[in-house]
N, CA and C atoms as a LAMMPS dump frame, in Angstrom:
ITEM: TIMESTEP
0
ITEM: NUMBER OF ATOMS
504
ITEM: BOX BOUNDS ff ff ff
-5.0000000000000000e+02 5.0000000000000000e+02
-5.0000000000000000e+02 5.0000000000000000e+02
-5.0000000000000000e+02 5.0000000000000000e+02
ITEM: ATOMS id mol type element x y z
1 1 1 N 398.612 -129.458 -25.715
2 1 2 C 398.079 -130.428 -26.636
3 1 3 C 399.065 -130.766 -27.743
4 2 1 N 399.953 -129.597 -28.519
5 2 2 C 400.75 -130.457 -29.266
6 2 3 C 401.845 -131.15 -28.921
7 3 1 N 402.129 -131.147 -27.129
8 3 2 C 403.192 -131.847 -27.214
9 3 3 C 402.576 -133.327 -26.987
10 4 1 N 401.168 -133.481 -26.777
11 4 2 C 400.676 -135.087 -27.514
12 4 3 C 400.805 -135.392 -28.398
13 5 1 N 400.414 -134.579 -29.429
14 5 2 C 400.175 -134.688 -31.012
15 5 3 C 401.67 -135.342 -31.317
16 6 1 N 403.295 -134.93 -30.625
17 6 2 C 404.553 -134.95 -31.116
18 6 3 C 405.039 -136.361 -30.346
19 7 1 N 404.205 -136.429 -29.368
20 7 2 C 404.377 -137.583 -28.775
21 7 3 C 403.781 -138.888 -29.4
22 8 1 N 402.355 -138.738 -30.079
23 8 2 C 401.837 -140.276 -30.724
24 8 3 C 402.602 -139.865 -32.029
25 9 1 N 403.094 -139.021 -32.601
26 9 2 C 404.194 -138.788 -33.842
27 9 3 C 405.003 -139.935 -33.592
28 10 1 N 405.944 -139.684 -32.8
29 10 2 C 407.109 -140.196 -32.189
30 10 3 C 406.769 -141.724 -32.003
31 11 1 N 405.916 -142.04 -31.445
32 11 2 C 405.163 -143.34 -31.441
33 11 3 C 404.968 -143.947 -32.284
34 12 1 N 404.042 -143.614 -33.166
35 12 2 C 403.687 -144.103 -34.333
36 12 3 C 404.828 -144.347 -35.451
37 13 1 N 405.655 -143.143 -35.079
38 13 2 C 407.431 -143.417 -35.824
39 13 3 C 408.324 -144.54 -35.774
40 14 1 N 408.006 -144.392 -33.969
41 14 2 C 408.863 -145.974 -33.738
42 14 3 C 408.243 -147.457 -33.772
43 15 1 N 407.073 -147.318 -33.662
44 15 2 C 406.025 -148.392 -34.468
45 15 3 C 406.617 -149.073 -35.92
46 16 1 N 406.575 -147.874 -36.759
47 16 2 C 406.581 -147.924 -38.281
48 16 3 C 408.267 -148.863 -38.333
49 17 1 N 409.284 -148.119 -37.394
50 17 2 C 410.495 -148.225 -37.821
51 17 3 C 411.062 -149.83 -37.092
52 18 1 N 409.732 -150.093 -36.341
53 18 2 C 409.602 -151.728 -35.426
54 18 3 C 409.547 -152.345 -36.673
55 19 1 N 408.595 -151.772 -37.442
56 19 2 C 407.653 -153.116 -38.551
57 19 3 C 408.918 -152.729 -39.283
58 20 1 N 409.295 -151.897 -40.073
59 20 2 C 410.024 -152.277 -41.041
60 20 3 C 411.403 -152.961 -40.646
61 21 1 N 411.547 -152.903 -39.568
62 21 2 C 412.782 -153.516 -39.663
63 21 3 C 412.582 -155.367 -38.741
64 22 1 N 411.646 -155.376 -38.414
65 22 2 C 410.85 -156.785 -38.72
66 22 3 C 411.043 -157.487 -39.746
67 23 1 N 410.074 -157.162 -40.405
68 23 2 C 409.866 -156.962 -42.035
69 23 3 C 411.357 -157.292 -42.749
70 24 1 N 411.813 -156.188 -42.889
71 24 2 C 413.391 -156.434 -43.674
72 24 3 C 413.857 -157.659 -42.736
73 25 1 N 414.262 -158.038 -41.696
74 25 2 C 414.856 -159.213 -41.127
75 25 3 C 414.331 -160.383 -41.978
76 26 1 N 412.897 -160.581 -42.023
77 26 2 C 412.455 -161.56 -42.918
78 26 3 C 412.615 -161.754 -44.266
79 27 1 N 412.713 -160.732 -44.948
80 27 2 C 413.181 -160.841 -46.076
81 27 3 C 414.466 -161.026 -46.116
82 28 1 N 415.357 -160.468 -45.295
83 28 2 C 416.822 -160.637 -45.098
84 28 3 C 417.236 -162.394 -44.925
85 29 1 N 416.552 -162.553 -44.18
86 29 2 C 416.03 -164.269 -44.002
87 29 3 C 415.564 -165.287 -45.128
88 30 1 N 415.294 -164.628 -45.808
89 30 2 C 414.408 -165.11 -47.319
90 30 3 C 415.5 -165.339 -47.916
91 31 1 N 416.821 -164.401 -47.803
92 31 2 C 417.719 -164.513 -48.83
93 31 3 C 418.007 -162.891 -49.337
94 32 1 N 417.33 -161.602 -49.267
95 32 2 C 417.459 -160.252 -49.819
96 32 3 C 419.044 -159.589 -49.063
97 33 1 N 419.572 -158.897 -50.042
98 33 2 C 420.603 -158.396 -49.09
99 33 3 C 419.917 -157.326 -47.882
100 34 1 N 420.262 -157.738 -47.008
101 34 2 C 420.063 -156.381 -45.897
102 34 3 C 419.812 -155.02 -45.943
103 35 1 N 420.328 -154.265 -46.631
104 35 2 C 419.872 -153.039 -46.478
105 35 3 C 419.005 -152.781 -47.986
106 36 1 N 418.865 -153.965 -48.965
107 36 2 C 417.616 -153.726 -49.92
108 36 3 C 416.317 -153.884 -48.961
109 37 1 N 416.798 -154.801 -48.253
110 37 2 C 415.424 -155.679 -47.738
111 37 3 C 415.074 -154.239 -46.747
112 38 1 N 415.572 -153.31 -46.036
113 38 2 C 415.027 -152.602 -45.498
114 38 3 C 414.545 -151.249 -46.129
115 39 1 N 415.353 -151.146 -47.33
116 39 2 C 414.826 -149.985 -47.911
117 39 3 C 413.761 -149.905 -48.539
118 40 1 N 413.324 -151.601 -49.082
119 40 2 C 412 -151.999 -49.867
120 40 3 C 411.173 -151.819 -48.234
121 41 1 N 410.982 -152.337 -47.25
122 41 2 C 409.971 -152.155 -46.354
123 41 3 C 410.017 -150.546 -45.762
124 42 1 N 410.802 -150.203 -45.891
125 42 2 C 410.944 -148.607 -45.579
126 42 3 C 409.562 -147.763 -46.845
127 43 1 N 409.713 -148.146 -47.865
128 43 2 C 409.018 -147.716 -49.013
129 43 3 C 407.969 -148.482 -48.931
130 44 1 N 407.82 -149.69 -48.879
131 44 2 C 406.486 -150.238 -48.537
132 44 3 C 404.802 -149.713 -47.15
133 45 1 N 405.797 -149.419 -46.92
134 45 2 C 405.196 -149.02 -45.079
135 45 3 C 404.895 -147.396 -45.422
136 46 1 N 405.932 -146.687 -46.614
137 46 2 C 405.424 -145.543 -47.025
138 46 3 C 404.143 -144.92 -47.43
139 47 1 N 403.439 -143.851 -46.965
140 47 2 C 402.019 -143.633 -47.398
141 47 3 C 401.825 -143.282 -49.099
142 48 1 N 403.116 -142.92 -49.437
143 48 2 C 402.723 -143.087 -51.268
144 48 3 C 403.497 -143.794 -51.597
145 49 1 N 404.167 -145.022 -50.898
146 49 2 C 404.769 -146.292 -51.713
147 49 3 C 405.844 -145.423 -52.335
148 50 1 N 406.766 -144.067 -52.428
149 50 2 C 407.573 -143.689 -53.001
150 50 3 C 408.696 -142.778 -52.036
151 51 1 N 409.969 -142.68 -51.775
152 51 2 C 410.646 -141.771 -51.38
153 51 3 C 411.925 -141.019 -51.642
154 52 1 N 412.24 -139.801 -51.315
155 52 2 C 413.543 -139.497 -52.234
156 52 3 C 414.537 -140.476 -51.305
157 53 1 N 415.785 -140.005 -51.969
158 53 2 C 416.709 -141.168 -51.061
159 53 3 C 417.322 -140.205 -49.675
160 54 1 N 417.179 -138.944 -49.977
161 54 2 C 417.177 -138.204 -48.494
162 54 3 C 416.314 -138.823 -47.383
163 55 1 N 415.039 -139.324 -47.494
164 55 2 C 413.954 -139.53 -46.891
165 55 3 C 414.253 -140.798 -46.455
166 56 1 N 414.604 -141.882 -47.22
167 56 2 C 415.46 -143.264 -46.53
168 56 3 C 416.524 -143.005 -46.298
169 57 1 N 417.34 -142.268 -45.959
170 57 2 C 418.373 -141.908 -45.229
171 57 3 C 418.125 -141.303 -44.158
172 58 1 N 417.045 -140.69 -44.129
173 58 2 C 416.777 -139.899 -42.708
174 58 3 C 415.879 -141.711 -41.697
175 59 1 N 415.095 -141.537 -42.492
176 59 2 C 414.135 -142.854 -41.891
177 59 3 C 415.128 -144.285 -41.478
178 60 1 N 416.227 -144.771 -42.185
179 60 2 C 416.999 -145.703 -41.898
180 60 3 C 418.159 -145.464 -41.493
181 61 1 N 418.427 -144.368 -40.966
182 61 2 C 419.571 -143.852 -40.96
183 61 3 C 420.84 -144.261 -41.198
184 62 1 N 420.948 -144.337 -42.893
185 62 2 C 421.812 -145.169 -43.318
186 62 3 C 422.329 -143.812 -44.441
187 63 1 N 423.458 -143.842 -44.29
188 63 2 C 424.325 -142.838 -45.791
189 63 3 C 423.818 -143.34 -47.194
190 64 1 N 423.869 -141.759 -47.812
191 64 2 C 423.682 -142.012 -49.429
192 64 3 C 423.608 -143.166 -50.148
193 65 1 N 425.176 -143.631 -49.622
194 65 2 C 425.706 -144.609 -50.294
195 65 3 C 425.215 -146.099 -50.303
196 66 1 N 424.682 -146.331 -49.177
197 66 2 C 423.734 -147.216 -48.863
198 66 3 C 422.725 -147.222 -49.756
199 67 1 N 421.276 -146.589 -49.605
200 67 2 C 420.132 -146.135 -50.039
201 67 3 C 420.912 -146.72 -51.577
202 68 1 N 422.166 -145.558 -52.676
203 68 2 C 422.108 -145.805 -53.913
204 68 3 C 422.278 -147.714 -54.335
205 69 1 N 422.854 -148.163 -53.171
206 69 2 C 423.231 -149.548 -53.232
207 69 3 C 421.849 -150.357 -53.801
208 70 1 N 421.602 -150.197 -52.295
209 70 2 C 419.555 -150.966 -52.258
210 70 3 C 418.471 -150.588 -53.53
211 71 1 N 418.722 -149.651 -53.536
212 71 2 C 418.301 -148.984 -54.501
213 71 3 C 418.343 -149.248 -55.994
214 72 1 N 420.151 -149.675 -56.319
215 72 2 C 420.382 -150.528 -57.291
216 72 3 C 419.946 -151.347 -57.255
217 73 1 N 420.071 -152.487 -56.354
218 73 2 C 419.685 -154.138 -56.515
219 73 3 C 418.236 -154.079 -56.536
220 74 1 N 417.435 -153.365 -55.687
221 74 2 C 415.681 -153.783 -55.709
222 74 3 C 415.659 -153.024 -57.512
223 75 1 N 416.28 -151.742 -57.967
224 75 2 C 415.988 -151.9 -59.589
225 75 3 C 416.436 -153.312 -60.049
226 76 1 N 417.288 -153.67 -60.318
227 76 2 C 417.585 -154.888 -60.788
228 76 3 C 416.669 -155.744 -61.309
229 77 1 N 416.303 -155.901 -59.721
230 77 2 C 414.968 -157.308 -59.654
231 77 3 C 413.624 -157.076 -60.039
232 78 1 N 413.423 -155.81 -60.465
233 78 2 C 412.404 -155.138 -60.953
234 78 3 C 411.476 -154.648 -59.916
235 79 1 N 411.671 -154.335 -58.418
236 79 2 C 410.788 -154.295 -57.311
237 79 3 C 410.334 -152.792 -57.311
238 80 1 N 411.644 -151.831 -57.182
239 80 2 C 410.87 -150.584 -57.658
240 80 3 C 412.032 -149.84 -58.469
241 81 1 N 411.574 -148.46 -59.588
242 81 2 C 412.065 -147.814 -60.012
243 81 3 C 412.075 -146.1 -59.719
244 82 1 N 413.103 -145.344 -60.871
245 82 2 C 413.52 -144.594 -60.405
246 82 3 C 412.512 -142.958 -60.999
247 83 1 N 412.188 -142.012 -60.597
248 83 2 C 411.698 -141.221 -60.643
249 83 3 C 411.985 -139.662 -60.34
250 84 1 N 411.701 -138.635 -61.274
251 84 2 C 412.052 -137.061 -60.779
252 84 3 C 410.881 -136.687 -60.411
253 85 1 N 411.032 -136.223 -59.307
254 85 2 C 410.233 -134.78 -58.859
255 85 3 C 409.746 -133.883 -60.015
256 86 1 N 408.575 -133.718 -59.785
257 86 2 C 408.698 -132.318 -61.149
258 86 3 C 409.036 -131.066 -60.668
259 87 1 N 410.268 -130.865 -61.666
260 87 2 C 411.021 -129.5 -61.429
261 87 3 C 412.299 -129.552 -60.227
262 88 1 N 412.691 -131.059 -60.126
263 88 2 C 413.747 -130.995 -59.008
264 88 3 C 414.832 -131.939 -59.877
265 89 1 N 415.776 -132.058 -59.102
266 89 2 C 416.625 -132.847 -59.498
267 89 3 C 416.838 -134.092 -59.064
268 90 1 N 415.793 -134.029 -57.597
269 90 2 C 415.435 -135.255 -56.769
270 90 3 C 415.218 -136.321 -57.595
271 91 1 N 415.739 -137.8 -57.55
272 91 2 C 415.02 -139.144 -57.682
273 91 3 C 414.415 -139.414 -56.525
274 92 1 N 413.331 -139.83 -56.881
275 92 2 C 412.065 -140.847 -56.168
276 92 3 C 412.121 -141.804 -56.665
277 93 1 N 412.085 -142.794 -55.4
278 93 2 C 412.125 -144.244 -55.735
279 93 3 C 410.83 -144.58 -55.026
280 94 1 N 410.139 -145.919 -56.122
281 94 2 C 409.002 -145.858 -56.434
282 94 3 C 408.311 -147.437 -56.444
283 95 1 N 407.435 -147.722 -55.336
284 95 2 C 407.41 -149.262 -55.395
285 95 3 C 406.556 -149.647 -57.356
286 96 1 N 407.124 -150.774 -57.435
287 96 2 C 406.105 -150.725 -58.661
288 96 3 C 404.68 -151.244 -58.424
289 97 1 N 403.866 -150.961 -59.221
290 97 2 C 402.463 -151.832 -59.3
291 97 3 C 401.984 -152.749 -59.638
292 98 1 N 400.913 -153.778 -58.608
293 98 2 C 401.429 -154.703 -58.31
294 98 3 C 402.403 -155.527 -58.636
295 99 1 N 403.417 -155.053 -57.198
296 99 2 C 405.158 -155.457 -57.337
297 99 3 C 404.67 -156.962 -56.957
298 100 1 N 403.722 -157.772 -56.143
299 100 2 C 403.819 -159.247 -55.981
300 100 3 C 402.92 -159.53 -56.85
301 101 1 N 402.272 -159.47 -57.685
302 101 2 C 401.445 -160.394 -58.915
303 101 3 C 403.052 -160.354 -60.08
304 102 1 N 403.595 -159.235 -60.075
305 102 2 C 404.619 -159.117 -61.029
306 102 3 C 405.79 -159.975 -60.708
307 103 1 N 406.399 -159.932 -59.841
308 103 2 C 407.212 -160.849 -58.878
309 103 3 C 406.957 -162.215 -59.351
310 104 1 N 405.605 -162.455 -59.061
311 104 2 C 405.397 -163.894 -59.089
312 104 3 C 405.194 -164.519 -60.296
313 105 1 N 405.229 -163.201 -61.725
314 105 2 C 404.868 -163.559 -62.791
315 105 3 C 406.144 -164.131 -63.014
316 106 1 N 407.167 -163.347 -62.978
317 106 2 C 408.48 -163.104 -63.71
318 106 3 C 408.743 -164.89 -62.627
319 107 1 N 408.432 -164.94 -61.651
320 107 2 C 409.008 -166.688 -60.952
321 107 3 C 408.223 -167.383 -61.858
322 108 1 N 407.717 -167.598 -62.73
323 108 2 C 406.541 -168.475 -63.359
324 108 3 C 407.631 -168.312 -64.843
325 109 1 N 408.053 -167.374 -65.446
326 109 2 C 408.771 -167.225 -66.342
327 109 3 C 410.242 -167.923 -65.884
328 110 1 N 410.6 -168.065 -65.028
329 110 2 C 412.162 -168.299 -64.53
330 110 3 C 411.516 -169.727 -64.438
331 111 1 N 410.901 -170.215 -63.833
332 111 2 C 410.271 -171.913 -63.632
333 111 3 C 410.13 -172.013 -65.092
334 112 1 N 409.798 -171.909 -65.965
335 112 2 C 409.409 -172.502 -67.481
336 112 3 C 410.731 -172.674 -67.732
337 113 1 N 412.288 -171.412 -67.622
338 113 2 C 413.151 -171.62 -68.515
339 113 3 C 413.478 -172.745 -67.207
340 114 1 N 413.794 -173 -66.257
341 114 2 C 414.731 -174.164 -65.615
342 114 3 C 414.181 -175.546 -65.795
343 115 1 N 412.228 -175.798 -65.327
344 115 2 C 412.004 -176.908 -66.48
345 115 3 C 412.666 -177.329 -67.819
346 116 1 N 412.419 -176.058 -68.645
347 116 2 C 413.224 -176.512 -69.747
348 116 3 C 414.663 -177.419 -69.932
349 117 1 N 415.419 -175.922 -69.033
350 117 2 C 416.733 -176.71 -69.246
351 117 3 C 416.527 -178.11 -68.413
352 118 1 N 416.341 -178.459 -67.2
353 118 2 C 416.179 -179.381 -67.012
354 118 3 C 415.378 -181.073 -67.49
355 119 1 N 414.506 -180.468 -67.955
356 119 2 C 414.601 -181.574 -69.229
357 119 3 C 415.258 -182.181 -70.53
358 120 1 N 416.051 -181.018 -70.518
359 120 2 C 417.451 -181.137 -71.872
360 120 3 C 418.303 -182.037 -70.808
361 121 1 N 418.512 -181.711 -69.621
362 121 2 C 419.524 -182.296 -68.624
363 121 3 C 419.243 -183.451 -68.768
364 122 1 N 418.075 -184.386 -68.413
365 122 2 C 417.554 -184.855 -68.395
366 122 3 C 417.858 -186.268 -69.173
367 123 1 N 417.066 -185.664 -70.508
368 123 2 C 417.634 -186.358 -72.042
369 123 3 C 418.6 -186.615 -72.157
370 124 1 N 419.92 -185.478 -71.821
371 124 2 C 420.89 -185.753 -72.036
372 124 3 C 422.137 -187.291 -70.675
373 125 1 N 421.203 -186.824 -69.846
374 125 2 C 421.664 -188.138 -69
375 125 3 C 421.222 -189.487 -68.795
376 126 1 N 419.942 -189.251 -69.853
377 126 2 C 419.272 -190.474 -70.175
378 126 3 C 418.278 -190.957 -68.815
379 127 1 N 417.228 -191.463 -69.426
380 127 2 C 416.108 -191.588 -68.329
381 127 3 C 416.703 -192.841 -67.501
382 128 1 N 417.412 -193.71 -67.616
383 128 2 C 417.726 -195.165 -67.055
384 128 3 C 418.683 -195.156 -66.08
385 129 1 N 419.579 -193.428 -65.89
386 129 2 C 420.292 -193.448 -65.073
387 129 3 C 419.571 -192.478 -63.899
388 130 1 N 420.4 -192.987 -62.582
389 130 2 C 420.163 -191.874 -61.428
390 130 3 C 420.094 -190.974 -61.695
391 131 1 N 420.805 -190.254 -62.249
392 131 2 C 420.877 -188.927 -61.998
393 131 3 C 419.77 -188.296 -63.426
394 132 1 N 419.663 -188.973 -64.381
395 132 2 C 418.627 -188.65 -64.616
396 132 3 C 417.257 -188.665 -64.095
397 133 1 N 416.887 -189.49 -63.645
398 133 2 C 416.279 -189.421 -62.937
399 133 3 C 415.475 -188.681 -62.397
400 134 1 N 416.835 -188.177 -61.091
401 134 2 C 416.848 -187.351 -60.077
402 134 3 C 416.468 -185.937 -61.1
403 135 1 N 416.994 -185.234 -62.232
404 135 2 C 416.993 -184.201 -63.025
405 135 3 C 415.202 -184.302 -63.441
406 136 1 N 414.566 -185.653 -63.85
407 136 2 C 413.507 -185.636 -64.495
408 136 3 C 412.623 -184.997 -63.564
409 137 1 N 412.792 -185.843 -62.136
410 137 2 C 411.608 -185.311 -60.868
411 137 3 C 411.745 -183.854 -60.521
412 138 1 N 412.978 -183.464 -60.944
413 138 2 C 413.244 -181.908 -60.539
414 138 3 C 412.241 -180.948 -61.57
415 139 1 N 412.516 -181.619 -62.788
416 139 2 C 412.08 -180.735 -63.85
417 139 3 C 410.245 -180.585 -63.739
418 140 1 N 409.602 -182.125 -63.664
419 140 2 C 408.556 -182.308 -63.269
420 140 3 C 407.781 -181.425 -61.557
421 141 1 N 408.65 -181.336 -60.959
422 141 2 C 408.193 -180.564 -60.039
423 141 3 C 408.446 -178.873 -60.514
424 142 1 N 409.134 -178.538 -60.732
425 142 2 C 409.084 -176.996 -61.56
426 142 3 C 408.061 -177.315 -62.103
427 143 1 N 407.315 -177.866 -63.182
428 143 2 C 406.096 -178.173 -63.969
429 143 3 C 405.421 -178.043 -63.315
430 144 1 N 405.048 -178.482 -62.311
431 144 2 C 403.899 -178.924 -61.59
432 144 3 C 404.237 -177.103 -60.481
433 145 1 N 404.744 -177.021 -59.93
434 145 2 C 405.116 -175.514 -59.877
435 145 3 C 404.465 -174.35 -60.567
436 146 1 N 404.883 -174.099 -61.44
437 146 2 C 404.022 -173.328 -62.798
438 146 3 C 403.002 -173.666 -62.835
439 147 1 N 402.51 -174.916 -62.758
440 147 2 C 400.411 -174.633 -63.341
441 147 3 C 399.93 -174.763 -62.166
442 148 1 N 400.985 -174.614 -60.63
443 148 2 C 400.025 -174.068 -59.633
444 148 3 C 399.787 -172.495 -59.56
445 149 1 N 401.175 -172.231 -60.256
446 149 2 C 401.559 -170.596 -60.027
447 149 3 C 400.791 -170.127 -60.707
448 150 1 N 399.89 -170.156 -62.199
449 150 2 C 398.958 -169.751 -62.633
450 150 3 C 397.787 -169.885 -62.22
451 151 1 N 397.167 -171.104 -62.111
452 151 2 C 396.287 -171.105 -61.044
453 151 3 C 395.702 -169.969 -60.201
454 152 1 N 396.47 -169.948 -58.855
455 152 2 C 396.768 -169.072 -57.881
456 152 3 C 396.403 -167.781 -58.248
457 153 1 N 397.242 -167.415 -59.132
458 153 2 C 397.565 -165.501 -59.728
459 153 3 C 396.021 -165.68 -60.068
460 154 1 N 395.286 -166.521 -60.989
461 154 2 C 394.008 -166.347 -61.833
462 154 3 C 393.16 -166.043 -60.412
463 155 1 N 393.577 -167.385 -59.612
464 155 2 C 392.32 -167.141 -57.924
465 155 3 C 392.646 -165.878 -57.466
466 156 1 N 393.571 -165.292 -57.283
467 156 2 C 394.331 -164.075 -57.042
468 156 3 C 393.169 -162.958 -57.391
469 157 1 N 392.994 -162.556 -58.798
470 157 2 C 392.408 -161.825 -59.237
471 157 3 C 391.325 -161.65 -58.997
472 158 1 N 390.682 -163.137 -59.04
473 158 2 C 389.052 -163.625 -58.389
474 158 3 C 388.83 -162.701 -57.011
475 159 1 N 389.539 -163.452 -56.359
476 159 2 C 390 -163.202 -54.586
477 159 3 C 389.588 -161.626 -54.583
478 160 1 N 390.473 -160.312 -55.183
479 160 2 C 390.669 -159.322 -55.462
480 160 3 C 389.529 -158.623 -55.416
481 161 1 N 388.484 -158.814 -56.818
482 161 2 C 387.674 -158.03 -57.501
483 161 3 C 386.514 -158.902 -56.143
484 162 1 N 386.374 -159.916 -55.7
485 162 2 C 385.188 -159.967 -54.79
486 162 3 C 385.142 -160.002 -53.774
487 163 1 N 386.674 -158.857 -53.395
488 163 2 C 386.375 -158.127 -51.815
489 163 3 C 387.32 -156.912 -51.781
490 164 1 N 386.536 -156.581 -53.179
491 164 2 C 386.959 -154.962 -53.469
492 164 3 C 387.986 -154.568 -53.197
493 165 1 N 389.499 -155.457 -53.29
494 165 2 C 390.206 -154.591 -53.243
495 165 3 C 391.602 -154.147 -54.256
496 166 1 N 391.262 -153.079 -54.362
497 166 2 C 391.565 -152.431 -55.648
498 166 3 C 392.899 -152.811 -56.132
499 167 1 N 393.021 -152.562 -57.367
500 167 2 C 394.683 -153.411 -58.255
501 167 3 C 394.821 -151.733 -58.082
502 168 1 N 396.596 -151.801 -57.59
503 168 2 C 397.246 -150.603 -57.327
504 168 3 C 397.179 -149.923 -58.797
């Protein structure tokens, strides 16, 4: 019997290591560098959303040096941070909570400043020419961008609380 038990292990392993590297392709596709994009779905697909970087090195079988890479850039972007063990010297890396309401906040903050500048652009090329123009409809669509993106996040929450499912 346990060499079933080691067998749907093994299964369920290479399942997990199908999706995440699915997963990372698409994000890799999105634009993420490659081995962030797999170390974030490596940790995502994780049962506590957290792992040391031994643990994505064993799971992606990718060197240290890798893992500290990915590791850097998803801190960066604010996707996840860094964490000790209590009583080790281990870092745990750690998805944050809710990493896509946050994500999408901080795009709602980045859309306000490029509206902006783009309406300085704008002004400054004067409404009567092309290319102003072209700058005004840009800026106006970022606008129109943002008060969908709030919107959404507000239905978001709605969505959430009336089918119980819980804010991480």
């Amino acid at each position: 019997m346990s060499g079933d038990n080691s067998a749907n292990e093994r299964a369920g392993d290479e399942a997990v290591s199908r999706f995440v590297e699915r997963f990372a392709a698409e994000l890799t596709e999105a634009g993420m560098q490659r081995m962030a994009a797999r170390v974030f779905a490596a940790l995502l697909s994780s049962e506590k959303g957290s792992m040391t970087s031994a643990e994505l090195g064993e799971q992606l079988r990718i060197s240290p040096a890798a893992v500290s890479g990915a590791v850097r850039y998803l801190s960066q972007v604010d996707m996840v941070s860094r964490e000790r063990d209590p009583g080790s010297r281990r870092d745990r890396y750690v998805l944050h909570n809710e990493l896509w309401y946050e994500t999408f906040t901080r795009r709602d903050q980045l859309l306000t400043r490029w509206e902006k500048a783009l309406r300085d652009g704008a002004a400054t090329l004067g409404p009567d020419t092309a290319a102003g123009a072209r700058v005004t409809q840009t800026a106006e669509f970022f606008g129109f961008l943002q008060h969908e993106l709030e919107g959404m996040m507000d239905r978001w929450r709605v969505y959430r609380e009336e089918r119980g499912i819980p804010a991480p």
